[in-house]
C-alpha positions in Angstrom: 8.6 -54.7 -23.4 12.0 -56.3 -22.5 12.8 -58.5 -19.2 15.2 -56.0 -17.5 18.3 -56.6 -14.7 19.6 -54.8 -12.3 22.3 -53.6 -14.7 20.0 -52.1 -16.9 18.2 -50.1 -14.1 21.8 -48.7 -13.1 21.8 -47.9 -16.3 18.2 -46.0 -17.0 18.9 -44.2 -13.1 22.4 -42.8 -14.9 20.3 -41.6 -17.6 17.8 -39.8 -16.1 20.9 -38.3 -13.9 23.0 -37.1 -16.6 19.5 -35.7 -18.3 19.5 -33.2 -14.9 22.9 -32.7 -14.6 24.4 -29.0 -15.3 22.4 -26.2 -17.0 19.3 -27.5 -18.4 17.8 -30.6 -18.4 17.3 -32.9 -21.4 14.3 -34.0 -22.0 13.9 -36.1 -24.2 16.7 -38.5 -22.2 13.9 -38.7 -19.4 11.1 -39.5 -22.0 13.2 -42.1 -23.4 13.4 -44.2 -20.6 9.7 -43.9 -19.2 8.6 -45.1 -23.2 11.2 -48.1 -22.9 9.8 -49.3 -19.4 6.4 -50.6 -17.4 5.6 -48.9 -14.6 6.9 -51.8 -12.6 10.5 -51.1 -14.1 10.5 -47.4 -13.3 9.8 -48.2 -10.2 12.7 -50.4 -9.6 14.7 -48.0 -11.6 13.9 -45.0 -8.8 14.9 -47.1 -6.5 18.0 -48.3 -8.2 18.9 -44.1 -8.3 18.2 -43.9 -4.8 20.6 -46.5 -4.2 23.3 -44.8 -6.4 22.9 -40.9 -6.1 21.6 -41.2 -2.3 18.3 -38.9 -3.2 14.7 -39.3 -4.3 14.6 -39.3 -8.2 10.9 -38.1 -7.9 12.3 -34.9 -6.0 15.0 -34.5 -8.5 12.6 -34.7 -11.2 10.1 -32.0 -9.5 13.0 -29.7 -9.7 13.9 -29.9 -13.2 10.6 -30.0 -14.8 7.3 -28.4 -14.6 3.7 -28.1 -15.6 1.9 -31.3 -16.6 5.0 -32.9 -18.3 6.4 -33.1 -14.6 3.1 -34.7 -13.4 3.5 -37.2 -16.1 7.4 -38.6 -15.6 7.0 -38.1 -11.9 3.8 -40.2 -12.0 5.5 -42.7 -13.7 8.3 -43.4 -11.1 5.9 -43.8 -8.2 4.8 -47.1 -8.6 1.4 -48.2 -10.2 -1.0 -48.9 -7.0 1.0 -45.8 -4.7 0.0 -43.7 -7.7 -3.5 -45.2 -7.9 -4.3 -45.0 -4.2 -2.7 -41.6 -3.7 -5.0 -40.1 -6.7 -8.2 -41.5 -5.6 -7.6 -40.1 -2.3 -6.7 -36.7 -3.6 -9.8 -36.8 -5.8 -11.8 -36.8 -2.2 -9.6 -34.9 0.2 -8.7 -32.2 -1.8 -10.8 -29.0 -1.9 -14.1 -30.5 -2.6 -14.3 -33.7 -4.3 -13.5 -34.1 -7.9 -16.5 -36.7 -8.6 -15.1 -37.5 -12.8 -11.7 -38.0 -11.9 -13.0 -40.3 -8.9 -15.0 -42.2 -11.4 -12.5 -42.9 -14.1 -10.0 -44.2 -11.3 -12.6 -46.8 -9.2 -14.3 -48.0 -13.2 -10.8 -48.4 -14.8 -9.9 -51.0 -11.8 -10.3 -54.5 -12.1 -10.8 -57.2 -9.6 -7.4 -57.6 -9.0 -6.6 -53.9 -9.4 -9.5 -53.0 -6.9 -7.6 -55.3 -4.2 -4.0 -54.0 -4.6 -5.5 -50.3 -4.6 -7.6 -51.3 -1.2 -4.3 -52.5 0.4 -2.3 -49.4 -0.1 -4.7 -46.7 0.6 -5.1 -48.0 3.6 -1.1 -48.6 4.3 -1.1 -45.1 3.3 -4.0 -43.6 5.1 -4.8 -45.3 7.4 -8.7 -45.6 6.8 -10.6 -48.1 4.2 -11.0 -47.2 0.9 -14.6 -47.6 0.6 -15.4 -46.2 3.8 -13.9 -42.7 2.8 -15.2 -42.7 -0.5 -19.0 -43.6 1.1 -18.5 -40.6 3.3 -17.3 -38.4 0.4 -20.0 -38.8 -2.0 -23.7 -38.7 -2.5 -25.6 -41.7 -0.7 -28.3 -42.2 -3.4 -27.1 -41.1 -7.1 -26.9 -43.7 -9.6 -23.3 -43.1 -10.0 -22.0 -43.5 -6.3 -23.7 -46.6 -5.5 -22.2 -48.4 -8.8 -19.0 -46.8 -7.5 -19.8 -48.8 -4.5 -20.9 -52.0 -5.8 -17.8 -51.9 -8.4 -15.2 -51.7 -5.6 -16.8 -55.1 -3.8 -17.6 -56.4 -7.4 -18.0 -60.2 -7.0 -17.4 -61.8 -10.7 -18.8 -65.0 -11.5 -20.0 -67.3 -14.7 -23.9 -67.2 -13.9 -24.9 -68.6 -17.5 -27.6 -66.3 -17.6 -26.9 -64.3 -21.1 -30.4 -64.5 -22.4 -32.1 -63.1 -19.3 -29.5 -60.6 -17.8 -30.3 -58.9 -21.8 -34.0 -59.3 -20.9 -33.5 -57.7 -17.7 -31.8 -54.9 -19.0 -34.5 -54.3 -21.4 -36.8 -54.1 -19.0 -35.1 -52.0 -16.7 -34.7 -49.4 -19.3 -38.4 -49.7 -20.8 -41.3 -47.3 -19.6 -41.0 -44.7 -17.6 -37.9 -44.3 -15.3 -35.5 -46.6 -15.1 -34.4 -49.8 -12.6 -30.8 -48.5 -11.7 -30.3 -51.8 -9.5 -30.4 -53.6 -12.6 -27.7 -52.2 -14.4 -25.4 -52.1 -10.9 -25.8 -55.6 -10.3 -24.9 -56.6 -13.7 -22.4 -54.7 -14.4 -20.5 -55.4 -10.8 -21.2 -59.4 -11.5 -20.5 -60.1 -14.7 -17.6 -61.4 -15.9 -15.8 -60.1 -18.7 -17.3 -62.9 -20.9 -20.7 -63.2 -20.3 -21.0 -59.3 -20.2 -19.7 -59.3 -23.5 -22.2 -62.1 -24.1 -25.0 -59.8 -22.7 -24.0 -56.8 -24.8 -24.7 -59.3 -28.1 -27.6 -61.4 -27.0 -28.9 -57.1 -26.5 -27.9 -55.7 -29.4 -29.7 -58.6 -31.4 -32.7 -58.6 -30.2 -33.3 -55.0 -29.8 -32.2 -53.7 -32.6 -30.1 -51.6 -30.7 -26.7 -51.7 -28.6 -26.9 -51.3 -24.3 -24.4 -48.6 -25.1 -26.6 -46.7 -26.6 -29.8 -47.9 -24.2 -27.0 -46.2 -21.0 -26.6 -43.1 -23.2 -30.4 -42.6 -23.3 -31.2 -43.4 -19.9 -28.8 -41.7 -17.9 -27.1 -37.9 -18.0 -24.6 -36.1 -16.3 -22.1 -38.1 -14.2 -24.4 -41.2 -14.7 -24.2 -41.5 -17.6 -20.7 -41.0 -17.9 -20.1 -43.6 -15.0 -22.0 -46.3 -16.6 -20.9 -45.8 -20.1 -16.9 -46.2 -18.6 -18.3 -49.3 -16.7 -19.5 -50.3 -19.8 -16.9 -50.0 -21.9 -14.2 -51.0 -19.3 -15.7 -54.1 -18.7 -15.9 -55.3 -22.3 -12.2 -54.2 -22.4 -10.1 -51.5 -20.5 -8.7 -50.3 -23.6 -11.9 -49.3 -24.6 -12.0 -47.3 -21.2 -9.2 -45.7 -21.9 -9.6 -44.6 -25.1 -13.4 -42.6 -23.5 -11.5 -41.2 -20.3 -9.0 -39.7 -23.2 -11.6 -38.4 -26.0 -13.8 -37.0 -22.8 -10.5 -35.5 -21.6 -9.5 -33.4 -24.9 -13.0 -33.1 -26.7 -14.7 -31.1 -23.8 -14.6 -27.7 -22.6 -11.1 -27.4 -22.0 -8.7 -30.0 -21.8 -8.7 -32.3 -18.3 -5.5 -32.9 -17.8 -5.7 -34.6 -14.3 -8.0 -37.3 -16.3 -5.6 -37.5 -19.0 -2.5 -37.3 -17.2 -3.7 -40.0 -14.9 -4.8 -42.5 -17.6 -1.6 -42.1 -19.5 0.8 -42.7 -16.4 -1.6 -45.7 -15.6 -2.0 -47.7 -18.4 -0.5 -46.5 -21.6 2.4 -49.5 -20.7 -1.0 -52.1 -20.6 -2.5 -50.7 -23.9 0.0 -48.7 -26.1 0.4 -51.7 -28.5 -4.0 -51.4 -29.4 -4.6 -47.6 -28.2 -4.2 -46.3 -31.7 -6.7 -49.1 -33.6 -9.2 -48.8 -30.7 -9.3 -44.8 -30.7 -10.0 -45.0 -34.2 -13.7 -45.0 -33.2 -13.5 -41.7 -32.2 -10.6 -40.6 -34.9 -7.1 -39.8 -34.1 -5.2 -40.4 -31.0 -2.7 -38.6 -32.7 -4.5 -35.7 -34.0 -6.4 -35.4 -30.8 -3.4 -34.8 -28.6 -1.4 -32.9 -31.0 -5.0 -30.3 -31.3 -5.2 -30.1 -27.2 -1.6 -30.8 -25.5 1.8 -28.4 -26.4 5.2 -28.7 -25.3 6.8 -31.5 -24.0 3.7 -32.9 -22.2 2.6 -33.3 -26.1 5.6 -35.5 -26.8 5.4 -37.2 -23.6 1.8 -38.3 -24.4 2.6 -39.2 -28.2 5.5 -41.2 -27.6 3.9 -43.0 -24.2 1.0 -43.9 -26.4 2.7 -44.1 -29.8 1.0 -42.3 -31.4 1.7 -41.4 -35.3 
């Protein structure tokens, strides 16, 4: 995407002003300008309209939309990590604790992500991060405690390929299976090696870990470690699971779709479409599950054809 100015944020704050001016509101103006921008512009653009109209553009934008299509553009002007932190807290403090949605936004952050997050969550609440997700959710399942070790992940180049794969074998052979194994790799590993691993495995047994996590684990376990998984070996292969889990379920999720698309369709809208093609679509999938203008919100975010 283009290297904006100041002038060109005037400019995008005009637009989505004239889009809610009078009876009506366009838009298609407002969609425009999300698709053209990160969500580091937009956020420099809200504050460029707060600057020029002397309101919050979010709370203009509440008023003159609805549904999820308002959840999407006011998403988008909040700022990145203000829209991170707020969502994971949500997903704990609301009425009871919406354990998927919790898991997509903790496994879809990297080490630098993880940090920034940590920062503002507790600028905004006051609390730490990890200390009110520990109190949220269950001590022992597989799932929390690699939600745990992924927030304090420590990455490093061990040079231990060949036995990590091993290990992971092991771990997964007989009966039950040695969850500490799978935590500690997946929270140490860097993006390399684990890729590295996820070879060396798949070569000598005849199989991929992939499928070795599908077997072993079920229920929120399994989906946690699969989106470590595939996160790790690239976060646009995280996004495209969160989506196809999101649309291919028992009713759509919006909240998981919704918050993957205001997150990180301006990281990955340039490989969504190749990626997805594992699964099919991208397209197809949000034109079957979505309507309205949240549909062309999500098509055009992602550019989807």
């Amino acid at each position: 995407m283009m290297k904006y100015t100041s002038a060109d944020y005037y400019t995008f704050a005009s637009e989505i002003y004239l889009a809610c001016k009078g009876i009506g509101t366009d838009e298609q103006r407002i969609i425009n300008v999300i698709t053209q921008c990160t969500l580091e512009d937009l956020s420099q653009v809200s504050r460029t309209f707060y600057a020029s109209y002397g309101q919050s553009l979010t709370r203009l934008l509440r008023k003159d939309t609805s549904g999820n299509f308002q959840k999407l553009v006011c998403g988008s002007f909040e700022g990145r990590y203000q829209y991170w932190a707020r969502k994971i807290r949500e997903s704990i403090k609301g009425q009871g604790t919406d354990e998927r949605v919790l898991i997509e936004l903790i496994l879809m952050a990297n080490t630098e992500d993880i940090a920034v997050i940590s920062e503002e969550y507790f600028r905004v609440a006051r609390t730490d991060m990890l200390d009110d997700i520990s109190d949220d959710i269950a001590k022992n399942a597989d799932w929390a405690r690699l939600l745990r070790g992924w927030i304090c992940q420590m990455r490093y180049a061990r040079g231990t390929q060949e036995q990590d794969a091993e290990d992971l074998h092991t771990a997964a052979k007989g009966f039950g299976t040695d969850e500490n194994v799978f935590i500690r790799i997946l929270c140490s590993s860097t993006k390399e090696e684990f890729s590295q691993i996820c070879d060396i495995y798949a070569r000598k047994y005849k199989k991929t870990l992939r499928q070795t996590i599908v077997k072993e684990f079920s229920g929120n376990s399994e989906k946690a470690f699969l989106l470590a998984h595939d996160s790790l070996l690239s976060s646009v292969n995280g996004c495209c699971y969160i989506i196809r889990d999101s649309i291919k379920g028992i009713g759509t999720r919006d909240r998981s779709l919704v918050n993957i698309s205001v997150l990180f369709r301006d990281r990955h809208n340039q490989l969504i479409n190749e990626v997805y093609m594992q699964y099919g679509s991208l397209a197809k999938d949000i034109k079957g599950d979505t309507s309205g203008w949240y549909k062309k919100t999500l098509l055009q975010m992602w550019k989807a054809q």
